[in-house]
C-alpha positions in Angstrom: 14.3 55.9 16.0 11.1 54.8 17.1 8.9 57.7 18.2 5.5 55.5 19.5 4.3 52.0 19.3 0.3 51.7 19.4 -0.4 47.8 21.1 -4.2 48.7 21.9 -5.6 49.1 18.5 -3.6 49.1 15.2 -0.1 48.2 16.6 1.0 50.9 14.3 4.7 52.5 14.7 5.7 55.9 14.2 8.9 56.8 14.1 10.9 59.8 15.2 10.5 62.7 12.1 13.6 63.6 10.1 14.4 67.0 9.8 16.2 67.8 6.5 16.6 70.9 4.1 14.1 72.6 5.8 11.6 69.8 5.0 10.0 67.5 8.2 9.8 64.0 6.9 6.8 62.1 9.2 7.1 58.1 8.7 3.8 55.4 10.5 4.5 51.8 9.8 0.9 50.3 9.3 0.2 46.9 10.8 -1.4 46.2 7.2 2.2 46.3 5.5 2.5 49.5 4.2 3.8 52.7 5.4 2.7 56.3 5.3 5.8 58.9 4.7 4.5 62.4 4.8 6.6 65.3 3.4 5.9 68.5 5.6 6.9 71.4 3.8 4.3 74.5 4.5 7.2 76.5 5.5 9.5 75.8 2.3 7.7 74.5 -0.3 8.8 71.9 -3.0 9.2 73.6 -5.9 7.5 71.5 -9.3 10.7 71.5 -10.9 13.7 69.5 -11.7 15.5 70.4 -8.4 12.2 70.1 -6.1 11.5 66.8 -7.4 15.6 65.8 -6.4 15.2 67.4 -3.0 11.8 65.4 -2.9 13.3 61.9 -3.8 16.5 62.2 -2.0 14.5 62.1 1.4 12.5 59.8 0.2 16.2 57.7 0.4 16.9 58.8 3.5 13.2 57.4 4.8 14.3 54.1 2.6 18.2 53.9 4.3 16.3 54.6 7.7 13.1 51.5 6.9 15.9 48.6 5.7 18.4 49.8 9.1 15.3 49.3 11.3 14.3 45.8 9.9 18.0 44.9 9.8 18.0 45.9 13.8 14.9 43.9 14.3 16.0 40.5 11.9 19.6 40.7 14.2 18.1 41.1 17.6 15.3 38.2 16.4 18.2 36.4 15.4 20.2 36.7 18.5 17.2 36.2 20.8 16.8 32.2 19.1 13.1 33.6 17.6 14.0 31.1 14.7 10.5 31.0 13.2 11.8 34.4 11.9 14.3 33.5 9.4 11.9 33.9 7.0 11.8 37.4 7.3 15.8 37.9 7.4 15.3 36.2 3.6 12.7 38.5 2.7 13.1 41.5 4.5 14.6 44.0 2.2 12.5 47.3 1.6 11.6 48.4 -1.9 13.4 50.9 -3.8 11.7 54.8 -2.7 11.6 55.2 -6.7 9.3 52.5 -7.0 6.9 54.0 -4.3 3.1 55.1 -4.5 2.4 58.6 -4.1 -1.1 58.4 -3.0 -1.8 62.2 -1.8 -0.3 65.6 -3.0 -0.9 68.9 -2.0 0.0 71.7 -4.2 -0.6 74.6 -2.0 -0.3 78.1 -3.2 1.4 81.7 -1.3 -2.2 82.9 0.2 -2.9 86.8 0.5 -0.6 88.1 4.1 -3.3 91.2 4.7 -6.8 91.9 3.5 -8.7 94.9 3.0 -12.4 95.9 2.6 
């Protein structure tokens, strides 16, 4: 699940991208708390409709279902390991809902010309 983990400068993780529907879904774990999910989709666009925004937000799940199985992983193995100072993140460890997420960049793209002339 885990693609990279960057212990020089950031300590940021990335994990492996999801490939679904024709859509590459690119997840970084920020040391700060926060992660960045980016929805690749130059080769099929989300449509701004009812069933884009559906295809849109059940990935967004998957990315969720994928964060809590990671931090459950980690909490078990801490658990297991006797890293008791942990326990307080086993009690507070469970990732928001993707529905109350931030979208903090959007690109609309548009179909550019495939040939010019003149």
């Amino acid at each position: 699940m885990i693609k990279s983990k960057d212990s020089d400068s950031n300590h940021d993780i990335v994990l492996q991208p999801i490939e679904v529907d024709n859509l590459m879904v690119k997840t970084t774990v920020h040391n700060t708390s926060t992660v960045s999910v980016i929805v690749v989709c130059t080769v099929n666009p989300l449509p701004i409709d009812m069933f884009g925004l559906l295809k849109l937000t059940s990935n967004l799940a998957r990315v969720e279902d994928r964060l809590q199985i990671i931090i459950d992983e980690y909490n078990t193995s801490s658990v297991q390991s006797g890293r008791q100072k942990y326990l307080f993140l086993i009690r507070n460890s469970n990732m928001p809902n993707h529905m109350s997420w931030t979208v903090k960049m959007w690109h609309f793209g548009r179909d550019a010309l495939t040939r010019y002339s003149g």
